[in-house]
Every structure is written in C-alpha cells, then in structure tokens.
C-alpha positions in Angstrom: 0.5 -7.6 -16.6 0.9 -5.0 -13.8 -1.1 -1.7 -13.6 1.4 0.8 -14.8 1.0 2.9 -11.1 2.5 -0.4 -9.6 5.1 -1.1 -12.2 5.8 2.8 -11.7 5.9 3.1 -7.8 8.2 -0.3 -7.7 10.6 1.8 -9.9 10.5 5.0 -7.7 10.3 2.6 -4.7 13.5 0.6 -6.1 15.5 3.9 -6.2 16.9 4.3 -2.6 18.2 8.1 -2.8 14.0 9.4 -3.0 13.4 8.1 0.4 10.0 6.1 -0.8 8.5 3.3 0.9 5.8 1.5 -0.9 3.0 1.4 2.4 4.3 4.2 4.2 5.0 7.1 2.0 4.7 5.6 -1.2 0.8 4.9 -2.3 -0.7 3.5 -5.2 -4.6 4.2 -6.4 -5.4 5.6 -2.3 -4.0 7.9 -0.8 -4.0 8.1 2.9 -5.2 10.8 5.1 -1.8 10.2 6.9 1.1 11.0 6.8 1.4 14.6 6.0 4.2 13.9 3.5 3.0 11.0 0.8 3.8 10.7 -3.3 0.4 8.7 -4.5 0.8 7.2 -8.3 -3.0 6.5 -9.6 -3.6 4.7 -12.9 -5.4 7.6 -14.9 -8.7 6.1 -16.8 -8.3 5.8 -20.6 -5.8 4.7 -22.9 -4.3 6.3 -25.7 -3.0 4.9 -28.8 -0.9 6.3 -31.5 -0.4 4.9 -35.0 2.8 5.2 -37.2 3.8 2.8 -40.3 0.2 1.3 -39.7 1.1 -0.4 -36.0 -0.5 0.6 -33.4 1.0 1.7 -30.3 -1.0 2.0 -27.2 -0.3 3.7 -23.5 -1.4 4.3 -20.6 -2.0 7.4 -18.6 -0.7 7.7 -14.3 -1.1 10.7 -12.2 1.1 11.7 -9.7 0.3 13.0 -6.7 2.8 14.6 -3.9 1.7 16.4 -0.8 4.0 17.6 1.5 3.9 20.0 4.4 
C-alpha cells in the first residue's frame, strides 16, 4: 500500500493540464528550497477513523503545500 501523498501526487501528476512534474515541481514529504514555484503533498501524522452501522472506516490526513512567486 502506497502512502496517500504518493497515491495523491501520481493523480495530480497524471493530470496533464496542472503542469506538475513529480521531481521537478511536484514534491512529496520534502520540499525543496528550489524552484520558487513547487506544490509539496506531505502525509499528515495520525489517522482518523469514523464508525457507522458498527464498521469502522479509517483515513488518512495529507497537507498540501503550494508556493509560488
């Protein structure tokens, strides 16, 4: 099983029309002091979990970050 950052900036990486390059201005869990313009997707510690009809559902938590001159 993937972290949910990587399974998250494939999918943004996979969609030409944002421009994003995993490696060059598309991060996961470090982002770079270079380039200026980056989108950095870090898996957030923690999980939640949520329970309906007595299952238990449980998610996880990214943060995304964009800087951009």
């Amino acid at each position: 099983m993937n972290s949910p950052a990587y399974d998250i900036a494939s999918m943004l990486a996979a969609d030409t029309e944002l421009g994003l390059v995993l490696g060059t201005n598309l991060f996961r869990n470090r982002e770079p002091t270079s380039p200026d313009n980056v989108v950095t997707i870090f898996d957030y510690m923690g999980h939640n979990s949520l329970t309906l009809d007595k299952k238990t559902y449980s998610y996880s938590n990214v943060q995304i970050c964009v800087r951009n001159r």
